[in-house]
N, C-alpha and C positions, 0 to 999 in steps of 0.2 A: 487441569491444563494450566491454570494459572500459577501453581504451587512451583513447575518443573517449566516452566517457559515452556510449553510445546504446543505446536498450529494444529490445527483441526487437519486440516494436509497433512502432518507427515501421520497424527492418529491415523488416519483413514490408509494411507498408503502401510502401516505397520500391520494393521487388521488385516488387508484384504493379502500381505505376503505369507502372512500365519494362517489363515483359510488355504492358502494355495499350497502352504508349505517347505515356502520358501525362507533362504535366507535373507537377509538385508546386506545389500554389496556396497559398499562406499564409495561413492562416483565423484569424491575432492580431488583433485591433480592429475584429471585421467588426459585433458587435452593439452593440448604443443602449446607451449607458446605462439606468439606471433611473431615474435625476431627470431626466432628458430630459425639457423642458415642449415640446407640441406650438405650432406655429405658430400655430395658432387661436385656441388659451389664450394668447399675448400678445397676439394681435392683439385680443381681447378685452379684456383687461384696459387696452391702452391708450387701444383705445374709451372703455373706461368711465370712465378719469379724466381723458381729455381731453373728454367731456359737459361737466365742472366747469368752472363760470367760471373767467380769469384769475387773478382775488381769490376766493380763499375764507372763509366766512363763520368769523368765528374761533372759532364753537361748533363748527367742523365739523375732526375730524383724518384720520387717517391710518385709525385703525383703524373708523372708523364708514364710509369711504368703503370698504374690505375689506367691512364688515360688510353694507352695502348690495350690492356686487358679488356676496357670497355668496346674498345673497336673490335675487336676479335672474340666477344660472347656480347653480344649485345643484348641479349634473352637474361644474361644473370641480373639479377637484383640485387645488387649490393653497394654498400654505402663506399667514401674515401677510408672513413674512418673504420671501417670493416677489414678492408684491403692492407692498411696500415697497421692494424692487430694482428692480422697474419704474419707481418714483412719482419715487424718487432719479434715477436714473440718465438717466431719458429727459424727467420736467418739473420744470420751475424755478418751480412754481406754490409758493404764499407764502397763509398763511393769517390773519385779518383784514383788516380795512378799509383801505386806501390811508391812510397818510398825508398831508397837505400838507409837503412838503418846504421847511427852512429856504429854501433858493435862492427859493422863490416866496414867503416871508413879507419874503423881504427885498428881494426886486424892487417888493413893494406897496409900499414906502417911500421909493422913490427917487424925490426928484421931478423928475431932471433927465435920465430915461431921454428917449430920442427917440419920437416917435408911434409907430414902426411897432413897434419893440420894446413898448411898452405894448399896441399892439393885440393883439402876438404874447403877451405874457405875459397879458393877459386872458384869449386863446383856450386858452393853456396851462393855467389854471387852474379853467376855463370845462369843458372836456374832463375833467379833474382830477376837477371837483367830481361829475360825471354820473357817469364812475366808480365812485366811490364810492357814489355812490346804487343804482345798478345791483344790486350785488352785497349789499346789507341788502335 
């Protein structure tokens, strides 16, 4: 025992699997973790911040959208910084109002673009403007 490191416990548990006939099964990394977040609690949480418009309203952040999520599951357990790993990681959502991007201030001024490009940059800015209305 002393040569091979090994306890008189596992001797004794090796003997009596070889009497029975058994194998010896490896029981390292068989339990969950403890921070282990359930499937349901993501799927939840992505619900809930994929409800939110595209644009969000720039009064509106990170932690009031937590804040609200907690009011309406109040059984989930989960952290800010949980909530904020999802928000990161899985949407590209962006808070305030749409800009007008320079490229469309500077398209209004050109006045040797061709019809169909005007047509097209009207509808671009047209869609743009609605947008933006949308989400105030």
């Amino acid at each position: 025992m002393n040569i091979h490191a090994i306890t008189c416990e596992r001797i004794r548990r090796l003997t009596t699997l070889l009497i029975d006939g058994k194998v010896p099964v490896d029981r390292r990394g068989k339990c969950t973790p403890g921070n282990t977040k359930l499937d349901c609690v993501d799927n939840a949480v992505e619900e809930h911040i994929s409800s939110f418009p595209h644009y969000l309203s720039e009064r509106l952040n990170v932690l009031l959208m937590y804040r609200l999520f907690k009011a309406s599951h109040p059984d989930a357990n989960i952290s800010y910084k949980f909530y904020l790993k999802v928000f990161n990681e899985n949407f590209s959502l962006s808070f305030g109002v749409p800009r007008l991007t320079p490229a469309l201030h500077v398209k209004n001024f050109r006045r040797f673009l061709a019809d169909t490009a005007k047509r097209v940059h009207a509808g671009e800015k047209m869609i743009h403007l609605r947008r933006s209305k949308k989400t105030l």
